[in-house]
N, C-alpha and C positions, 0 to 999 in steps of 0.2 A: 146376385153376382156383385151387384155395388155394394152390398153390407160386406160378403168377401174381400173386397179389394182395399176395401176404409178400414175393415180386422189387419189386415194384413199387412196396410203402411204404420202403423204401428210395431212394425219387426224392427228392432235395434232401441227401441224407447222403451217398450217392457217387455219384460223376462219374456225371450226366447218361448219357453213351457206354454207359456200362459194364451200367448199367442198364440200357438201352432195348434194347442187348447180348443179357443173358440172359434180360430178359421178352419181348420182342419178337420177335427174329430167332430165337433158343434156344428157349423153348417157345411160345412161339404158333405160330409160321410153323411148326416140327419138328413137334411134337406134339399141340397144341387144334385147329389147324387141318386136321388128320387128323382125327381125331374129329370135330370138327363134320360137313365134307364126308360123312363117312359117313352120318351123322346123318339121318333120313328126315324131310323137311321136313314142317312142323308146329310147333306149340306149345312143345316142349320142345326143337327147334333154336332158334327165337327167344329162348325163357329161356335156353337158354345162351350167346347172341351179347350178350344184355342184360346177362349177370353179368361176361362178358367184356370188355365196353364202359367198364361201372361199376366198371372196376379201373383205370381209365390215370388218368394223373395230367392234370388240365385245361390246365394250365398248357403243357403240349406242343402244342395248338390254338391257343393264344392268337395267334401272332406267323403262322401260316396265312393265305391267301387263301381265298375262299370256293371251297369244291366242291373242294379238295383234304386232301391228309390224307398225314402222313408215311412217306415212301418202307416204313419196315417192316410197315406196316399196309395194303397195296397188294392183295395177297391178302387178305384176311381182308374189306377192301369190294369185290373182286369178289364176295366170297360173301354178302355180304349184300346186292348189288343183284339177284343171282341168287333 
């Protein structure tokens, strides 16, 4: 989740793509989102989808329609409507 968050303050310093690249599709989808699924729901899957959540850069929502969310993040809110 700290290598998430250190990818991802890097949004606005290099290309948008490149970023969203290796935080998003690279370790979330590969890797966090293994871990969470295993993760026996409860308390401490939701703190981790929270800390998860609180690392994306806002600005990626802004230009969204309501009730959708960017193609790399597709998995990660099946799991959290699950």
């Amino acid at each position: 989740l700290q290598l998430l968050s250190n990818v991802l303050l890097w949004d606005g310093i290099v290309q948008e793509d490149a970023v969203r690249d290796l935080g998003l599709s690279k370790l979330l989808n590969r890797y966090l989102l293994l871990i969470l699924l295993n993760t026996a729901p409860g308390p401490d899957n939701t703190e981790k989808c929270k800390k998860v959540v609180a690392c994306l850069p806002e600005r990626w929502f802004q230009d969204l329609r309501s009730g959708s969310t960017l193609p790399e993040l597709l998995n990660f809110c099946k799991h959290l409507l699950q």
